[in-house]
Biotite code that builds the C-alpha atoms (Angstrom):
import biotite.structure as struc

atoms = struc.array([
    struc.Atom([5.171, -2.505, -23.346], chain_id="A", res_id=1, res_name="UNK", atom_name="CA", element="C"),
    struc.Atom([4.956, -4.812, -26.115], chain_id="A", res_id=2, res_name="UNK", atom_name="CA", element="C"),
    struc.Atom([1.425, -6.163, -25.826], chain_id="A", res_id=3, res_name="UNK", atom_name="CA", element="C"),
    struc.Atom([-0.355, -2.629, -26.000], chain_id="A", res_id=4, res_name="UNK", atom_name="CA", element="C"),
    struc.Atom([2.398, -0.694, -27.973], chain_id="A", res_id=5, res_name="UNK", atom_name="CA", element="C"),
    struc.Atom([2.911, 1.141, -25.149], chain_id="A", res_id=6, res_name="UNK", atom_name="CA", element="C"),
    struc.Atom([6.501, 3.198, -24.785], chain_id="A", res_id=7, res_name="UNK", atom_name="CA", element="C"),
    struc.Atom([8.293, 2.076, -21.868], chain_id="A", res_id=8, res_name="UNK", atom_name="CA", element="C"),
    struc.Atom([7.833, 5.654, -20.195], chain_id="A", res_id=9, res_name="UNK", atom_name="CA", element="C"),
    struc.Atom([3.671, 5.266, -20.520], chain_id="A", res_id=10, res_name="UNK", atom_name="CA", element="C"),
    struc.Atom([4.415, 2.159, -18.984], chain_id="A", res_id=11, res_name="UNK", atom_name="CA", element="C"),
    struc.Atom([6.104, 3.749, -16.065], chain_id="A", res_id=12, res_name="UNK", atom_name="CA", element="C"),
    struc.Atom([3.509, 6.411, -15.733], chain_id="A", res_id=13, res_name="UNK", atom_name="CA", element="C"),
    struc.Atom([0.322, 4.082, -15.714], chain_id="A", res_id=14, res_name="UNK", atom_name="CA", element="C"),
    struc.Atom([1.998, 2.163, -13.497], chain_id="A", res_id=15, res_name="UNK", atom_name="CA", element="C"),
    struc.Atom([3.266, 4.753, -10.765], chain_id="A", res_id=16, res_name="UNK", atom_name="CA", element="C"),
    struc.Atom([-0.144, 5.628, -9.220], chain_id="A", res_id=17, res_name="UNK", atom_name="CA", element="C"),
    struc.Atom([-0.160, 3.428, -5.984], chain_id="A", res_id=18, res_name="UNK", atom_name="CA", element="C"),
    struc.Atom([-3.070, 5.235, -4.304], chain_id="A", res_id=19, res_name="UNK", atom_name="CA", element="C"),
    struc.Atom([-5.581, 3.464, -6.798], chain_id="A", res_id=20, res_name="UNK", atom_name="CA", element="C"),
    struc.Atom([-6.221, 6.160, -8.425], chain_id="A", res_id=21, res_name="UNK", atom_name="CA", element="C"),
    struc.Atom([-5.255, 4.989, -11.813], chain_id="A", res_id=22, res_name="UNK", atom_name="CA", element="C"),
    struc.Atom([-6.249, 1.105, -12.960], chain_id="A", res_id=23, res_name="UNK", atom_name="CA", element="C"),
    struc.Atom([-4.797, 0.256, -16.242], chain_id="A", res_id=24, res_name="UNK", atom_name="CA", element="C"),
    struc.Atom([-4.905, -3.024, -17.979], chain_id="A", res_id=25, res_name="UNK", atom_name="CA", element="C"),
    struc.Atom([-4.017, -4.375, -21.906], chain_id="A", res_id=26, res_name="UNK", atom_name="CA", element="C"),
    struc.Atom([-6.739, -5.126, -23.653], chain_id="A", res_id=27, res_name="UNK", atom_name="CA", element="C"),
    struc.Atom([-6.670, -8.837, -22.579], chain_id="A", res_id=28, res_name="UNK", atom_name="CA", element="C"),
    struc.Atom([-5.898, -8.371, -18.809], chain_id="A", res_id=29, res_name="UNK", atom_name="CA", element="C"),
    struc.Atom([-8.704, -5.787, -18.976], chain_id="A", res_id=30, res_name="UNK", atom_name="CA", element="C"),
    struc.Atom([-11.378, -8.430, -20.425], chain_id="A", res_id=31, res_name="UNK", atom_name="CA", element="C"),
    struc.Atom([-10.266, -11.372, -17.671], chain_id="A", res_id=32, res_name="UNK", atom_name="CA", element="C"),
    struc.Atom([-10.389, -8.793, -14.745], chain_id="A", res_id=33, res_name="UNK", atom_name="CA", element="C"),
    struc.Atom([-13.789, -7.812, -16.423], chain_id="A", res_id=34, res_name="UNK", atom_name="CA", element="C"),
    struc.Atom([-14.872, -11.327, -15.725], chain_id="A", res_id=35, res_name="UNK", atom_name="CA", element="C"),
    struc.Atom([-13.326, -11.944, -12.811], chain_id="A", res_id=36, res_name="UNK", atom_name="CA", element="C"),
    struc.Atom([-15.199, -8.893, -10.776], chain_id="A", res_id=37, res_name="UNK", atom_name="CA", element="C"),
    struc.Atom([-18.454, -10.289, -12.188], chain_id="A", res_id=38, res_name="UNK", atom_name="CA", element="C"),
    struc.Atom([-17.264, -13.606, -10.377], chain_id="A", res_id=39, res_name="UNK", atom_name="CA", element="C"),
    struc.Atom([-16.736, -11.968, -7.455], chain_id="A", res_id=40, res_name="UNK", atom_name="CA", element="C"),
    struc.Atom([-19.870, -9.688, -7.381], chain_id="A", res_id=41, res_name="UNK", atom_name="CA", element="C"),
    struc.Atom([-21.783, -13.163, -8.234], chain_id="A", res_id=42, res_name="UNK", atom_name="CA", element="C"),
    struc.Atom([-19.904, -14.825, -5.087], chain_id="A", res_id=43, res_name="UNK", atom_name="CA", element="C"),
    struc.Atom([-20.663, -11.815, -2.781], chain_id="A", res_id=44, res_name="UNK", atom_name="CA", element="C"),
    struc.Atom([-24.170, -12.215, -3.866], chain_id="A", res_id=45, res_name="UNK", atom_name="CA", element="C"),
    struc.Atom([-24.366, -15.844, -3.256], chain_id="A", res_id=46, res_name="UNK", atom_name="CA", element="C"),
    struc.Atom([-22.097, -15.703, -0.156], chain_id="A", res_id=47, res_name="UNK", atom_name="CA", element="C"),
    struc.Atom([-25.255, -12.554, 1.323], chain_id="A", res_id=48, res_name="UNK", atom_name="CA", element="C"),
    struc.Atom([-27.572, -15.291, 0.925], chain_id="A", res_id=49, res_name="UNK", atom_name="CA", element="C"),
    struc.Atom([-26.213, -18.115, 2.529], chain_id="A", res_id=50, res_name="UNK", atom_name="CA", element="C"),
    struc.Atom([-25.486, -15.602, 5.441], chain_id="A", res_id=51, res_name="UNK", atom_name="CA", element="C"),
    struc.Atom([-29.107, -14.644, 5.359], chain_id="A", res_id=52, res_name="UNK", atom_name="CA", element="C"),
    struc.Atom([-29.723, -18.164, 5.066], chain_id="A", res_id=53, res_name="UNK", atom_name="CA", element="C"),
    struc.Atom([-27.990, -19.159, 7.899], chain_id="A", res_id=54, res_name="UNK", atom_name="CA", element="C"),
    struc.Atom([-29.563, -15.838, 10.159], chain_id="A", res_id=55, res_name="UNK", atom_name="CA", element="C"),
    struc.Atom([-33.184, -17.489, 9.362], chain_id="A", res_id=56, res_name="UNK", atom_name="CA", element="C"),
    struc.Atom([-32.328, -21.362, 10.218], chain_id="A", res_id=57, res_name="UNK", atom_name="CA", element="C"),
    struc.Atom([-30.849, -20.109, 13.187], chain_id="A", res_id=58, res_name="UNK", atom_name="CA", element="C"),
    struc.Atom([-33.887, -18.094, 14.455], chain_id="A", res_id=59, res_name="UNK", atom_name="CA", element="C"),
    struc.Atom([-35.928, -20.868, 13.693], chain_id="A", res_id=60, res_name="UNK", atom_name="CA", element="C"),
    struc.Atom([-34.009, -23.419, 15.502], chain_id="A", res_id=61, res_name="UNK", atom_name="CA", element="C"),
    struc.Atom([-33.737, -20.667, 18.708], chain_id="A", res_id=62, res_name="UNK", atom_name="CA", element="C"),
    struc.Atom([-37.818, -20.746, 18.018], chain_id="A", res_id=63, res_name="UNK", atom_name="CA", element="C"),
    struc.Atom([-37.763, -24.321, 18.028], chain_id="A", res_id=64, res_name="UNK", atom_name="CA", element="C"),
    struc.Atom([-35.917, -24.961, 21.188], chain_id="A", res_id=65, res_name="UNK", atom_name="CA", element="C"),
    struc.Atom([-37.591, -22.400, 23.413], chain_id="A", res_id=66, res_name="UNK", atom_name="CA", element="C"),
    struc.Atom([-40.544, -24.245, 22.425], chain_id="A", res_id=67, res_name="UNK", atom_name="CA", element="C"),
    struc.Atom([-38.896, -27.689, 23.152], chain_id="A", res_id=68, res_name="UNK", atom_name="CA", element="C"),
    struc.Atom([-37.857, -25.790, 26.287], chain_id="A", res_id=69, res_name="UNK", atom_name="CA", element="C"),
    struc.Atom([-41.258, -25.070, 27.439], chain_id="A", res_id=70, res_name="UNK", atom_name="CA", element="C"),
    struc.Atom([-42.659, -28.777, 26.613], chain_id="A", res_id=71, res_name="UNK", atom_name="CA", element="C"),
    struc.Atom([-39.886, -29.902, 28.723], chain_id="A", res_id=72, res_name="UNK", atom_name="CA", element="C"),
    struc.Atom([-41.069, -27.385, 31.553], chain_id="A", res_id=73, res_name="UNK", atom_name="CA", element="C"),
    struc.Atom([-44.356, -28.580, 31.453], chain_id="A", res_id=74, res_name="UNK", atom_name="CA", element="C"),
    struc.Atom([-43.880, -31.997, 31.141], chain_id="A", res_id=75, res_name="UNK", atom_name="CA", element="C"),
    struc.Atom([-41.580, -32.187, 34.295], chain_id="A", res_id=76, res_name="UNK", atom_name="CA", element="C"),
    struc.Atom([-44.174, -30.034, 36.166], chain_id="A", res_id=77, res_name="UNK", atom_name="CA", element="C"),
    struc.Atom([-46.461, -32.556, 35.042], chain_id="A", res_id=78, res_name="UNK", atom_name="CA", element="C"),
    struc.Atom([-44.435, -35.402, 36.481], chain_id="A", res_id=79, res_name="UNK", atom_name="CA", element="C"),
    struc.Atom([-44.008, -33.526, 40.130], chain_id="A", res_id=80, res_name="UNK", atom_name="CA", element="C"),
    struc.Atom([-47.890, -32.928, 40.127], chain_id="A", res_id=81, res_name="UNK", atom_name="CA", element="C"),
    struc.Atom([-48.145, -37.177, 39.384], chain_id="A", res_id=82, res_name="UNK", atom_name="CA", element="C"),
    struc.Atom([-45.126, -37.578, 41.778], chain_id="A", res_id=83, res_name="UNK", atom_name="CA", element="C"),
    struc.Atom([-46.795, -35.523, 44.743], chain_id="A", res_id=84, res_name="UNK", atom_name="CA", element="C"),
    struc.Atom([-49.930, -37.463, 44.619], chain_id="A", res_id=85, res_name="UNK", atom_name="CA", element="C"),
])
């Protein structure tokens, strides 16, 4: 491996392990996957709070209609009270 120095048989051994037990990288692949799992922890972050997000405007809007709900109820009792008399 030309980039690291590496002799071809390293190579081979580093890259063998297919149970994830070994991650190996050259120096530059190692400092872009560096970034790129910050990325991704930053997105998983973000993405937790625009799921938590969503979870509270829906509760609210659930709130929101029961209550619409009940106004409804009460104003069409309302009308069959006016309606009866």
């Amino acid at each position: 491996m030309a980039c690291e120095e590496l002799k071809d048989e390293e190579y081979i051994v580093l890259t063998r392990h297919t149970k994830a037990r070994i991650h190996w990288y050259c120096k530059t692949c190692n400092e872009g996957s560096l970034e790129m799992l910050q990325m991704v922890r930053s997105l998983q972050n973000k993405i937790s709070r625009v799921e938590s997000d969503i979870d509270t405007l829906g509760k609210d809007n659930r709130g929101r209609m029961t209550q619409n709900e009940c106004q409804m109820d009460k104003m069409n009792t309302e009308a069959e009270v006016d309606r009866d008399l």
